[in-house]
C-alpha positions in Angstrom: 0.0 0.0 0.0 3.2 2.4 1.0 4.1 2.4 -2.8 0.5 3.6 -3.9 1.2 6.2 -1.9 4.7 7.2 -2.7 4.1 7.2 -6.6 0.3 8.7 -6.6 -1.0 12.2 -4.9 -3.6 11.6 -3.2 -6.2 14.5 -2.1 -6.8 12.9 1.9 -10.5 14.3 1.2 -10.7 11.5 -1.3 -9.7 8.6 0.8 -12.3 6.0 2.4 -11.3 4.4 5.3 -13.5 1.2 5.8 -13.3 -1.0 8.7 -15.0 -4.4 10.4 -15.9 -4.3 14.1 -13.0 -7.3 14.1 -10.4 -4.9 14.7 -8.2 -3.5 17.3 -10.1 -0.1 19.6 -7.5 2.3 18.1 -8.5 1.1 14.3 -12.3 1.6 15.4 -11.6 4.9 16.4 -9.8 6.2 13.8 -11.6 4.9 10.9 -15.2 7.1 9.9 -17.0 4.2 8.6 -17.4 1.0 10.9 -19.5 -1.8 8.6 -19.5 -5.8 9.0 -18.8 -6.0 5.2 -18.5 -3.9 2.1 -22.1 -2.9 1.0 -21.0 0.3 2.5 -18.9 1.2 -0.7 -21.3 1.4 -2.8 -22.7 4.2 -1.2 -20.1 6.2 -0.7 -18.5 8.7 -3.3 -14.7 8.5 -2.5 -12.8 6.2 -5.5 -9.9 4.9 -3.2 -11.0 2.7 -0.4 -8.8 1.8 2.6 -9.8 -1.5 3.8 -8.9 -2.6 7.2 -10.0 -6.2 7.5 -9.2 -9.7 6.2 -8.7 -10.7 2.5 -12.0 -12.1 1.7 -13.3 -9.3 2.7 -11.3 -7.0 0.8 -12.4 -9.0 -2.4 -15.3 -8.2 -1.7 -15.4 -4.5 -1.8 -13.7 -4.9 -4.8 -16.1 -7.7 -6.6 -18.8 -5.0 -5.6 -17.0 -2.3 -6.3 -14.9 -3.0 -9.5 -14.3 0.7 -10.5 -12.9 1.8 -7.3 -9.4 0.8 -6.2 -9.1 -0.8 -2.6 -6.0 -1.0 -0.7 -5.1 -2.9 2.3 -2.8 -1.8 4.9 -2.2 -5.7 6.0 -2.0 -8.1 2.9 -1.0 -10.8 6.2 -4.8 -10.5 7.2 -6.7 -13.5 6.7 -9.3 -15.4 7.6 -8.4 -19.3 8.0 -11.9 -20.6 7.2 -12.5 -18.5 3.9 -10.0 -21.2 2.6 -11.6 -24.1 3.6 -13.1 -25.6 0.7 -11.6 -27.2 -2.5 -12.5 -26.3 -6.5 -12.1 -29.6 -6.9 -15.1 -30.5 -4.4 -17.5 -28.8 -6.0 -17.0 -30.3 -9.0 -17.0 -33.3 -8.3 -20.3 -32.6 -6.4 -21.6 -31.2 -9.4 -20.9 -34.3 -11.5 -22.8 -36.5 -8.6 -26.2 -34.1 -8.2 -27.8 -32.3 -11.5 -29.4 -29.6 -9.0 -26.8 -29.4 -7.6 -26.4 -25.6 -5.9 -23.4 -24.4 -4.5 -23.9 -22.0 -1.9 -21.0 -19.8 -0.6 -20.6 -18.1 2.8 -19.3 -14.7 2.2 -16.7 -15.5 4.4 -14.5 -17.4 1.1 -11.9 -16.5 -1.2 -12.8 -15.0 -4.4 -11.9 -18.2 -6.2 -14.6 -20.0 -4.2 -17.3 -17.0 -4.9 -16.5 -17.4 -8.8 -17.3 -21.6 -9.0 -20.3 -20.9 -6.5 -24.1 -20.5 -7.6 -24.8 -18.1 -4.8 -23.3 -16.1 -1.9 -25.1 -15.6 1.3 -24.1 -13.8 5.0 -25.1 -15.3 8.1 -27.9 -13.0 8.3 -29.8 -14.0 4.9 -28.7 -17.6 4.7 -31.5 -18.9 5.8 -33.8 -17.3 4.2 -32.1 -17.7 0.7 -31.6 -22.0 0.8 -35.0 -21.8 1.9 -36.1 -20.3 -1.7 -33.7 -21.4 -3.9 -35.6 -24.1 -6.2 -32.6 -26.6 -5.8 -33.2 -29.7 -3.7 -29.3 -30.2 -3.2 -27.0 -27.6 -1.6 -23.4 -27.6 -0.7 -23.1 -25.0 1.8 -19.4 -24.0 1.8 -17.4 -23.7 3.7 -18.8 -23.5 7.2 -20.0 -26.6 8.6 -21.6 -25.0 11.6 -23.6 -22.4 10.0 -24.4 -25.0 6.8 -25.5 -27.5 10.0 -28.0 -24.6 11.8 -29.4 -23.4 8.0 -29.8 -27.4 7.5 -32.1 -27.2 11.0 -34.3 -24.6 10.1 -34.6 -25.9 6.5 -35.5 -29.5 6.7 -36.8 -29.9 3.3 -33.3 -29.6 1.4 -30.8 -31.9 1.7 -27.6 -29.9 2.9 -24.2 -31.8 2.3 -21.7 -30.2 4.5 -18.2 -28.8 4.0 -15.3 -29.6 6.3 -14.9 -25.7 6.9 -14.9 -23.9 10.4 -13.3 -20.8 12.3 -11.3 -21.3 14.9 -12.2 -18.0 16.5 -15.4 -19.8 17.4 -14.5 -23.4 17.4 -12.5 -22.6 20.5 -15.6 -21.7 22.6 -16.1 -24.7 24.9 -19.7 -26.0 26.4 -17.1 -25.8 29.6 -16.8 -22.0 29.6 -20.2 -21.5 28.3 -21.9 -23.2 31.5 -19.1 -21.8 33.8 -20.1 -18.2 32.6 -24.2 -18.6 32.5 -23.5 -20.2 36.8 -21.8 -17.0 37.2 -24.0 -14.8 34.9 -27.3 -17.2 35.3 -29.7 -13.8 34.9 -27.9 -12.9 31.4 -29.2 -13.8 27.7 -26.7 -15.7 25.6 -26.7 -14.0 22.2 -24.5 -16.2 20.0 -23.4 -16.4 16.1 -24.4 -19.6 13.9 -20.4 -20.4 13.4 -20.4 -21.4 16.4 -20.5 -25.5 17.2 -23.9 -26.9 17.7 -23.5 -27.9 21.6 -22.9 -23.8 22.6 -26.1 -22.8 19.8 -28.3 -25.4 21.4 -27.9 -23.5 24.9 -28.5 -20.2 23.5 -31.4 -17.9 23.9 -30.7 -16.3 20.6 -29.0 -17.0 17.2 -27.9 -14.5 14.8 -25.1 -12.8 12.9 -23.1 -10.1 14.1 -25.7 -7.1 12.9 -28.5 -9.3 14.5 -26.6 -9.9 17.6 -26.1 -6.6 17.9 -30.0 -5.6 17.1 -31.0 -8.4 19.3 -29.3 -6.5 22.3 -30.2 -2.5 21.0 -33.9 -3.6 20.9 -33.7 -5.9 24.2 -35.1 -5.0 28.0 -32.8 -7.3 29.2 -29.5 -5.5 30.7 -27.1 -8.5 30.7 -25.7 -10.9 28.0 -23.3 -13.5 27.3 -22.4 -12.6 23.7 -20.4 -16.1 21.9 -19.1 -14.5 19.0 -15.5 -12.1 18.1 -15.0 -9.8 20.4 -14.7 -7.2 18.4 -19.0 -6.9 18.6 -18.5 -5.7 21.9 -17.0 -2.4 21.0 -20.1 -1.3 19.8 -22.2 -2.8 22.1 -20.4 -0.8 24.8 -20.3 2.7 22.8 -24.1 2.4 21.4 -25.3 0.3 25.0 -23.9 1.7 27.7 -26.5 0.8 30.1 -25.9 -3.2 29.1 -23.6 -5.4 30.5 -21.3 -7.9 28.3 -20.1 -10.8 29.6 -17.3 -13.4 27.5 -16.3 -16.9 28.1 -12.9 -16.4 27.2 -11.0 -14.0 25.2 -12.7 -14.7 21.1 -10.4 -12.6 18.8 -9.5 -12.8 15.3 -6.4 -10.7 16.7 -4.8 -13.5 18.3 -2.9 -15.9 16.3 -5.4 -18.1 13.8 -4.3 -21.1 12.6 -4.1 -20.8 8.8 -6.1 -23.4 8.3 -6.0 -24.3 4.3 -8.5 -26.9 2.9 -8.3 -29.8 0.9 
């Protein structure tokens, strides 16, 4: 990004600083835009976008926004799980079911977008498999959420990817219980990446915007929130009359295994 800089003049009144809540406090704060994922750039005028998250995400703004140039400040950013899932799987796939749709969790490389049928977020997933005319879906590449859209649509038969994050795959039934005994009046608000013993003890399931909705639109003044820990930035600077209780320290800022699939 240093050399766009040295070898282009750029008016500073012309730059777009985008962020994800999965970011350290000092990025939050300096950044003007805070968003979950790109949509935001298509709304906004500036032509240069400075993206401060993970790859995937960064293809994204682009794939949405192909006439504006995006720049990362961390090329090293990634996200472990947008890899895991193979080309190769999904054709072979195709070859076994003719219906066969391929439906891709936003959180995937490019390459996996482009030899999808679909792209969904957390939020819509559901909503989308349930409408799509297609009998047979591979949900890529996250088992967990593939296994909770395969709950609330029955009807389809859902083949599962290997995919997962470790961000959420380290939260423990263990902590989970330890926290609600010392929390036992507090709501547990947690994402569908999550494994299916930690959803099945929750009082509400949703993606990060819902989670956060969930909590802006609640009574209730206490929660266990099982998701990145980034959400609780703007739970605390929207919610201040909340409480926010974790089970243990969920960060994509701590080191991720990079994970790569078959």
């Amino acid at each position: 990004m240093g050399d766009f800089f040295e070898n282009n003049f750029v008016n500073p009144a012309s730059i777009a600083v985008i962020h994800t809540v999965f970011n350290v406090v000092t990025v939050l704060l300096l950044a003007p835009f805070t968003r979950f994922i790109a949509r935001l750039a298509e709304k906004i005028p500036e032509k240069l976008i400075v993206f401060c998250g993970v790859g995937f995400m960064a293809e994204s703004v682009k794939i949405i926004n192909p006439e504006k140039t995006v720049l990362v400040p961390d090329t090293t950013a990634d996200c472990a799980m947008a890899h895991m899932a193979s080309v190769k799987k999904i054709k072979e796939l195709r070859k076994k079911y003719d219906d066969l749709a391929v439906v891709c969790y936003i959180n995937s490389t490019a390459e996996l977008k482009c030899n999808s049928d679909i792209c969904v977020t957390s939020s819509n997933a559901v909503k989308i498999v349930k409408n799509l005319p297609n009998k047979n879906i591979f949900f890529i590449p996250d088992k967990n959420l593939g296994g909770y859209v395969a709950e609330q649509v029955p009807e389809k038969n859902i083949i599962l990817n290997d995919g997962y994050c470790p961000i959420h795959a380290s939260l423990t039934v263990e902590s989970l219980k330890k926290t609600i005994k010392e929390h036992p009046n507090a709501k547990i608000l947690t994402h569908p990446e999550c494994e299916r013993e930690i959803l099945e003890l929750s009082d509400y399931i949703g993606s990060t915007a819902d989670i956060l909705k969930y909590a802006s639109e609640s009574e209730h003044g206490e929660f266990i929130i099982c998701t990145e820990d980034g959400v609780g930035y703007p739970l605390k600077k929207n919610l201040p009359r909340i409480h926010i209780f974790r089970c243990h320290k969920l960060s994509c800022l701590i080191p991720c295994p990079r994970t790569r699939g078959p």
